[in-house]
C-alpha positions in Angstrom: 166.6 125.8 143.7 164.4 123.0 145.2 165.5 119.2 146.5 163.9 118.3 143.2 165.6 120.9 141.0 169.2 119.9 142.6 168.5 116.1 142.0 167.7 116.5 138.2 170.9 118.6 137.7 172.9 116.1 139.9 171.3 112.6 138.7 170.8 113.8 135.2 172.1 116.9 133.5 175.5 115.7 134.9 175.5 112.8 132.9 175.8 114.9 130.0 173.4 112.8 128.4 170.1 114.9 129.1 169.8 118.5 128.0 166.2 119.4 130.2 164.1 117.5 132.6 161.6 117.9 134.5 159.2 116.1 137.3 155.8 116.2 136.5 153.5 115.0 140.0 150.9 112.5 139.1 148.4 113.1 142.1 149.0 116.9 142.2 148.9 116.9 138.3 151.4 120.0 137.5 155.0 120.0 137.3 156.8 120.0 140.5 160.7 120.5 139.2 162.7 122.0 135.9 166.0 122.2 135.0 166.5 126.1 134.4 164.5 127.2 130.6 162.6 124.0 130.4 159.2 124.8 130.7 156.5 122.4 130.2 153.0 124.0 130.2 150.3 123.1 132.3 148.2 121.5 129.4 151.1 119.5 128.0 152.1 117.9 131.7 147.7 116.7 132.0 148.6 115.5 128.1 151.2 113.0 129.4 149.5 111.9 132.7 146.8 110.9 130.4 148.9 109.8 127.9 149.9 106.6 130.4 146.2 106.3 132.0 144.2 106.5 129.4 145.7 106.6 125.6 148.3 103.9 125.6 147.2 102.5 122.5 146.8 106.2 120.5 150.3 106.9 122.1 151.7 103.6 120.4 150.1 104.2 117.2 152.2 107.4 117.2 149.7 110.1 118.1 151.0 111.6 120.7 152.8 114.8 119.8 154.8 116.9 122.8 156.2 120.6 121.5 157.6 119.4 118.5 158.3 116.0 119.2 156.6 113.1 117.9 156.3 109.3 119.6 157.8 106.5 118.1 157.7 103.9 120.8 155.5 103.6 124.2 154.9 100.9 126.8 153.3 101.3 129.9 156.2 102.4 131.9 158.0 105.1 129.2 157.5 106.9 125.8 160.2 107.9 123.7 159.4 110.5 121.3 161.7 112.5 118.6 162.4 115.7 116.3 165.5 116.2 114.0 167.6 118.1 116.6 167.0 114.9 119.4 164.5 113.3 121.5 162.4 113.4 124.8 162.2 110.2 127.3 159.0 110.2 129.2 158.6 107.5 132.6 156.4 107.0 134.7 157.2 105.7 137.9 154.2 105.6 141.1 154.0 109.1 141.7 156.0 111.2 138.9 156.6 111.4 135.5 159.8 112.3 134.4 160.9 114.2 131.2 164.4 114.1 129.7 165.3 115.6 126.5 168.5 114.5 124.9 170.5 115.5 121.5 171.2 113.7 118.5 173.8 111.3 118.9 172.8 110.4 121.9 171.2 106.9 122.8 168.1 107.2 124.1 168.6 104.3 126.2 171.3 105.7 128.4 168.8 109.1 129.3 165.8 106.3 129.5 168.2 104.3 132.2 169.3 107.6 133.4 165.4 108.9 134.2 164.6 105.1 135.4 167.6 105.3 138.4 166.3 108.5 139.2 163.1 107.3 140.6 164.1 103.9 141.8 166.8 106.2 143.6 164.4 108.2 145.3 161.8 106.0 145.7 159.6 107.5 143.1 
């Protein structure tokens, strides 16, 4: 297991509020970290970096789709996006995006403010 790997299980699974993560690098454009299972294809990780860039407005109107997810809110610094079983937090921060899925009954603003500490932590 890698830095990265150790910090998403330490900063986020931990909080028993997040299911999966992972750390997708901006200027390398692949995924750099996953929590064990999660696996976010190559073509799904370019979808999201362009998501922010270049499709804000699609994103918002609710056309952004991620496995079977579907978006519901975005700004320019997150997009939350949901299924029946849960949802998925997406934030950007200057160099990574970070994914966090959590279940129903969760609030999605306590894994968006646990993704958001994550990368002011580390200086993301």
């Amino acid at each position: 297991m890698n830095k990265l790997q150790a910090l998403l299980n330490d900063s986020l699974i931990r909080t028993k509020h997040v299911e999966n993560a992972a750390i997708i690098d901006i200027k390398q454009r692949q995924v750099c970290a996953s929590t064990f299972g999660f696996n976010v294809p190559p073509e799904n990780a370019l979808n999201l970096i362009y998501a922010f860039y270049k499709n804000l407005l699609q994103v918002r109107r609710g056309g952004l789709c991620f496995k079977y997810y579907k978006c519901v809110r975005a700004d320019e610094h997150s997009i939350c996006l949901q299924n029946p079983d849960g949802g998925l937090i997406v934030a950007k921060t200057k160099t990574f995006i970070l994914l966090a899925t959590y279940r129903v009954g969760m609030y999605p603003s306590v894994c968006v403010e646990a993704v958001e500490k994550l990368g002011k932590r580390n200086g993301c």
